[in-house]
N, C-alpha and C positions, 0 to 999 in steps of 0.2 A: 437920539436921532433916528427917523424911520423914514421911510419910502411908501408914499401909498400909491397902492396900485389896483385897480378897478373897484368892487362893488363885495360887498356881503361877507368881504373876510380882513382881519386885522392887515394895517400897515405892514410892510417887509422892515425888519428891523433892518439895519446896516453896519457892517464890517468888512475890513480888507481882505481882496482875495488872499488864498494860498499861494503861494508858489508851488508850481508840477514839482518841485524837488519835494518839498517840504510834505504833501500828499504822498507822492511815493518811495519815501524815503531812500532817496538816492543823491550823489551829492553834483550830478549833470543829468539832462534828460538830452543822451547821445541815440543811435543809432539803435544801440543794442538794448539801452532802457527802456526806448520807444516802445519797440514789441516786446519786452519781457515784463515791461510796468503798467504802459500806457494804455497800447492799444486793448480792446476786450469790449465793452458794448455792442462796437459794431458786430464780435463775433458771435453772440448771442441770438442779434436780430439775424445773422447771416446762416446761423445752425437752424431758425426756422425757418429762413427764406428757402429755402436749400431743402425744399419737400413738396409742398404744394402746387407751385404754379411750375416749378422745375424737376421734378420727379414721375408728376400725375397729371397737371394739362396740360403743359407745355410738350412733352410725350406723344399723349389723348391728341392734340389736336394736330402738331405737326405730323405723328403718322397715319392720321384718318385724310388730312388734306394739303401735306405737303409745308416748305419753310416762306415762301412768296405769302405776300400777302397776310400774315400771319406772325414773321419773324419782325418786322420793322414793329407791333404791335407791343411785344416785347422790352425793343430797346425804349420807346416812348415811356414805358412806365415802369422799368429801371432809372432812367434820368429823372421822370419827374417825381421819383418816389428818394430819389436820393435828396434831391433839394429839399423836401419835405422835411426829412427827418431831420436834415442839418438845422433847418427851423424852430422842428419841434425841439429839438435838444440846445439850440440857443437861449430857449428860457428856461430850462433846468439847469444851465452854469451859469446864466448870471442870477437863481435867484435861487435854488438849491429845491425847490419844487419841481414834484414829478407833473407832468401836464394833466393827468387826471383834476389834481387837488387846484392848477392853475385855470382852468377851467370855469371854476366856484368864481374866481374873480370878475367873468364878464356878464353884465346886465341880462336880464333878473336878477342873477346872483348863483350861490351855488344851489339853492335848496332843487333848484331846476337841471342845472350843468352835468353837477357831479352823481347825481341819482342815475339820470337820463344815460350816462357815460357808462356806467357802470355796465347798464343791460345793456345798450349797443353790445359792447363788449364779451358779452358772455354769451346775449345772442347768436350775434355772429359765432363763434368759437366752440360753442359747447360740444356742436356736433358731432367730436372726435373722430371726427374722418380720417384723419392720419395715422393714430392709433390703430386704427382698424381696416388700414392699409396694410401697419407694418404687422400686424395681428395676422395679414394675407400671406408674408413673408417667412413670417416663423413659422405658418404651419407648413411651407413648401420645405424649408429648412428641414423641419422633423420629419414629415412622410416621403421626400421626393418627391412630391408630385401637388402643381398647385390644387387648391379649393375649389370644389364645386358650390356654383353662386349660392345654393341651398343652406350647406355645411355652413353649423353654429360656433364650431370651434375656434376659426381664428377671431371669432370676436370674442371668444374669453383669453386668448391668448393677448387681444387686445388691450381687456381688465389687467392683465399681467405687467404690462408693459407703463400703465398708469400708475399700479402697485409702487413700481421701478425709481418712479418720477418721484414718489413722494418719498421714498427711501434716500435719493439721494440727495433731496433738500434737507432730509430730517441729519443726515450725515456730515452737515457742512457745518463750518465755521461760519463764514459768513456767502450767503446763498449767491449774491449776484457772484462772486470771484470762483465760487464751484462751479456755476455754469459754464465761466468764460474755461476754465480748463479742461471741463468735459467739451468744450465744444472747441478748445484748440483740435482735441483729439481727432474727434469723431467729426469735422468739417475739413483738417488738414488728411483721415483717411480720406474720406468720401473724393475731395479730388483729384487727391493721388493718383487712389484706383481708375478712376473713371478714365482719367487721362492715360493711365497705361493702358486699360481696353482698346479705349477710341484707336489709338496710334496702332495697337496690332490688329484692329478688324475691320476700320472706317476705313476707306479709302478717300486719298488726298479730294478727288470729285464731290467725295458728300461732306467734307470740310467746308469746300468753297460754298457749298449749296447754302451750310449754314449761317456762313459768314454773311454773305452777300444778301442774303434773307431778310437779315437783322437791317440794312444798311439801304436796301430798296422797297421806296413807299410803292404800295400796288394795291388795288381791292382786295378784297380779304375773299378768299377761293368760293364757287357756287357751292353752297349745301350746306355751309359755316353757319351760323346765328351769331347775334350779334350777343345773346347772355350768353355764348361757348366762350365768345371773342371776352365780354365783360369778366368772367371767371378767371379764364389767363391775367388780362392786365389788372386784376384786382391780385392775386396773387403770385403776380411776376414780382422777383425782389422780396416782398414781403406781406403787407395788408392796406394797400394803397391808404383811402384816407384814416385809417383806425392803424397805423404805423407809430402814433403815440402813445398806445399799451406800452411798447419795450421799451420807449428812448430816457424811463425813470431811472434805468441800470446807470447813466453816465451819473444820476444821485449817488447811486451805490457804491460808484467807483471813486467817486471822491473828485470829481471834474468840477474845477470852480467851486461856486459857492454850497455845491454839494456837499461840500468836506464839512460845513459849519453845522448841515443838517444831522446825516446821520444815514443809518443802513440797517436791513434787514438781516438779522443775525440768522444764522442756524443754531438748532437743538443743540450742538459742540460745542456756541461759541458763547462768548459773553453778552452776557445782557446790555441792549443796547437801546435808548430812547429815539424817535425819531419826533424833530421838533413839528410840532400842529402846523405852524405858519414858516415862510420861507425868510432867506436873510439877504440882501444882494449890496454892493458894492458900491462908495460914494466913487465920483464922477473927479478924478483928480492923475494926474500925472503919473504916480506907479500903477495904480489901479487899470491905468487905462495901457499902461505896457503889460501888463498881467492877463488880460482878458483879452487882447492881440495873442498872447502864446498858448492861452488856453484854449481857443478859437483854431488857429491853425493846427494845435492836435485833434479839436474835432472833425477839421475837415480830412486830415489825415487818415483818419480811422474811419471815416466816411466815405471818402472817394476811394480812398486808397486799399481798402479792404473790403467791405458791403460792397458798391458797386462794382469794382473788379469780382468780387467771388460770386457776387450774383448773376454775372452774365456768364461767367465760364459755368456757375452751376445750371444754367438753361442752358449753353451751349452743347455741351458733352454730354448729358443726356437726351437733349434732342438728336444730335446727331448718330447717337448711338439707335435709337429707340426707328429712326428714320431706316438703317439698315441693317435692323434688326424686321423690319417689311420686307423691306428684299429681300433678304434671308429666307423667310417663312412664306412670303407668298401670301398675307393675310393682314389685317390691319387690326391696332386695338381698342376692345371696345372698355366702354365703361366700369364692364364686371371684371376684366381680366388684365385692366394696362399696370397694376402694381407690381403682375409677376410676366408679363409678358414678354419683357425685354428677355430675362430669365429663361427665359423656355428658348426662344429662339434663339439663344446662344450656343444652349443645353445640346439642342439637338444640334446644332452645326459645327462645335466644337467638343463636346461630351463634359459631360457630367461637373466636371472640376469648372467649367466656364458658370453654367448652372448656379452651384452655390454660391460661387465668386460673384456674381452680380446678384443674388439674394441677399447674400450678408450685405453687400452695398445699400440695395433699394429697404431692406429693415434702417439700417446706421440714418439713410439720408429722412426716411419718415420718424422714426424716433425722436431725431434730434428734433425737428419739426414738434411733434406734439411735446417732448419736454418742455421746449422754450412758452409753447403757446399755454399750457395748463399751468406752468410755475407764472404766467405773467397773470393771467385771469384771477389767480388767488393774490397776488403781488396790487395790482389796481384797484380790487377792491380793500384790500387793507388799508391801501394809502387811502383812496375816500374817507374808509371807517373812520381810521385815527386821527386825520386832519378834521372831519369837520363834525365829529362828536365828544363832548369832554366826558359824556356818560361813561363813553364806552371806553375812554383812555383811564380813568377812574379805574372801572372794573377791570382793566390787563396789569394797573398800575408801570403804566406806560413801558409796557414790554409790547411789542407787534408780534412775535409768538404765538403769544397765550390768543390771538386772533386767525393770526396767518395757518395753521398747523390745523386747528379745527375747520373752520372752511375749507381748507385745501381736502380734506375728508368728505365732507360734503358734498365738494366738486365732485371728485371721483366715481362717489355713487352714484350722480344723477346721471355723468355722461355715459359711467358705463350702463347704463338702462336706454340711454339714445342713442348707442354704438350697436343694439339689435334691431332695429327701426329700416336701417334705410340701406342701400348700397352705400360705400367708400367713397368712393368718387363721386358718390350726388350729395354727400354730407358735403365734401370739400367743395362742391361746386358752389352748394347753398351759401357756404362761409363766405367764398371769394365775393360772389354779387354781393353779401352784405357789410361787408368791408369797403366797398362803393357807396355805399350808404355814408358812412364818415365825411366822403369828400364833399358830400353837399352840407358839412356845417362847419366841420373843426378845423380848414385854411380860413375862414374869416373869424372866428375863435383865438385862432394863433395870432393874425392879423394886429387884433385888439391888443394882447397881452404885448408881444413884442415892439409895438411902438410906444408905450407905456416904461419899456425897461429905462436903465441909466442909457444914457447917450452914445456912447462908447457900443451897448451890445446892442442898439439897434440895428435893422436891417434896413438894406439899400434900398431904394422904390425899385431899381427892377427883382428884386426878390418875393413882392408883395404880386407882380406881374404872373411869378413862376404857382406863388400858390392859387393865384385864379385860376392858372390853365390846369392845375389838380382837379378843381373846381369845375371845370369843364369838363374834360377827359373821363375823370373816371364819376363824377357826377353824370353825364350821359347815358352810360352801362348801368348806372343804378336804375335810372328811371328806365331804359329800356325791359330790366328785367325784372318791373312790376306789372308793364304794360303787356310783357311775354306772360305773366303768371294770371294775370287776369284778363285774356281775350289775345292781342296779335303782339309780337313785338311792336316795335319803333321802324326796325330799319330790316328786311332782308337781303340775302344774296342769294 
């Protein structure tokens, strides 16, 4: 019995889901299973969300021009970046493929989809802007005193921090459940701390500034551009339409039909096959009570964690970063916003504030470039292995003997475009081209999930939420072609 499903790749074979118990071997999925077992993808995608647009523009722009007009920008593309992913990872539990490989399934086929997917992907990301932020941070760590925009060093401390990544992939059992505990760690510090700052230095007034910010639609301040504004909501949350790099982990984690697939092992762990084509679920009475509870964990680990930790991760460094201005009497610019917060703390509380919000701003861009460099060798793999038998042949079906080489390759080439550019304008570049995504991959998803069994389909006003992705951050894309080659679209 098989399921066919679009164009240019084999029928989905068919088998009954798992039971959440039977996956994560527990004998109830209670309160305490939930987060000791269950939840983790969304924490993976929330340890990079929790850098970019929240660490570095979201900062960058709130304290160059204030949370009006600017903060409601935000919330738009947290909500619709959240609905997003719940979609994209709708069809990785009902069909055990990562959206790369699902992709191949819609007309032309894959010889077009999955090529094409890959370079978006790497495009966008290569840049190592994060790296080479937190590259900003250790070197303040070490000398005391930030980096002159000249100085080459924090970009080899950069290479250092990339080194890190691949060490601790090479270290794992099995890769995705390494991340998800390095990033309980270093995402439960990150808000700890911030939130103890904020409470001893923010006053209740710049709380409300940023709350109400988020909450009130207003024009977006004079002297703003709309590709500053396109970079925040491309990397508010996450990677607006290219947000289907990460949602492969819920494969990994053995969500639904994922558990039939298979996972990327680590160098530690056992050799593990992952199957070329996916397997998804007939259309029957347990099946369809199965995929209601696997469903309701993803939205759980979705709303419940991603979206809440994504707004508190712009909140609390906006707000800090806001009266870390007052403080200094100075505003930040693109070369200096990694350590900026840092400095104006330094001097107005001494030295122990200083390192205390470095070691933060390194932890929140670290995790950030981890997640992003272990995904870009992670998508291309699944590409390679699903839709070449050459090359599963030649690994003899180990993703290793693939994944581990490339991810070397990676390495070297970003750490050669980590001397190239300032931090902040790599991350900027990434954010616009993550905008790029949402002009193809909501009507990509479209195809695939109304195609699943019946049961995982999605409601027509779902198919409403990925047009206005469509819209939104498809907008900021084209605006910030028409900025690179002549005027923007829109000023203020």
């Amino acid at each position: 019995m098989s399921h066919p499903l679009g164009v240019s790749r084999p029928d989905l074979e068919v088998a009954d889901l798992p039971t959440p118990e039977e996956v994560f071997k527990v004998s109830k999925i209670g309160p305490k299973e939930l987060f000791k077992y269950a939840v983790g993808p969304s924490l993976i995608a929330l340890g990079i969300s929790i850098g970019s647009g929240e660490w570095l523009l979201g900062p960058l722009n709130v304290g160059q021009y204030g949370f009006v007009g600017v903060g409601w920008v935000i919330l738009v593309s947290a909500l619709l970046q959240t609905f997003y992913n719940v979609e994209c990872s709708r069809y990785v539990l009902a069909t055990g493929e990562t959206p790369v490989v699902g992709w191949g399934r819609v007309p032309p086929g894959w010889p077009l989809w999955v090529p094409l997917s890959v370079l978006v992907v790497i495009f966008a990301f290569i840049a190592g802007g994060w790296a080479a932020s937190a590259g900003q941070g250790v070197y303040a760590l070490v000398h005391g005193v930030p980096a002159a925009a000249s100085d080459m060093e924090p970009r080899w401390w950069a290479v250092g921090l990339l080194v890190l990544v691949f060490l601790i992939t090479a270290a794992a059992r099995r890769v995705s459940r390494t991340l998800e505990l390095v990033n309980w760690v270093m995402v439960g510090s990150i808000l700890l701390a911030l939130l103890a700052v904020d409470l001893l230095v923010v006053p209740f007034s710049q709380w409300w500034d940023g709350i109400r910010g988020f909450v009130t639609p207003a024009a977006p301040p004079p002297g703003i551009t709309a590709t500053q504004l396109g970079a925040l909501a491309g990397f508010t949350a996450l990677a607006s339409g290219l947000n289907w790099y990460v949602m492969g982990h819920y494969r990994d984690k053995g969500y639904g039909m994922g558990h039939r697939v298979g996972y990327i092992a680590g160098l530690r762990g056992e050799r593990r096959e992952i199957l070329a084509s996916g397997v998804t679920f007939p259309d029957d009475e347990r099946n369809r009570g199965l995929w209601r509870r696997w469903y309701r964990l993803l939205l759980t680990d979705m709303w419940g964690v991603f979206f809440v930790g994504a707004i508190l991760g712009m909140l609390l460094p906006t707000i800090l970063m806001a009266q870390a201005v007052k403080m200094s009497g100075e505003r930040p610019t693109r070369g200096n916003v990694p350590t900026f917060v840092a400095s104006a703390l330094g001097d107005e509380y001494g030295r122990v504030a200083f390192y205390v919000a470095l070691v933060v701003g390194v932890l929140i861009l670290f995790s950030t470039q981890l997640g992003i460099f272990e995904a870009m060798v992670r998508v291309t793999t699944d590409a390679a292995n699903a839709t070449s038998p050459r090359l599963r042949r030649l690994i003899e079906g180990d993703p290793r003997r693939f994944y581990y080489p490339f991810m070397l390759v990676l390495l070297l080439i970003i750490s050669i475009v980590i001397f190239q550019s300032l931090p902040v304008g790599l991350v900027e570049w990434s954010g616009n081209m993550s905008n790029l995504g949402a002009l193809i991959y909501p009507f990509l998803l479209m195809y695939l999930n109304s195609r699943l069994p019946r049961p995982a389909r999605p409601r027509p006003w779902h198919y409403v939420i990925l047009v206005l992705n469509f819209l939104f951050f498809g907008f900021f894309f084209v605006n910030s072609v028409a900025d690179f080659v002549g005027d923007p679209l829109v000023t203020f």
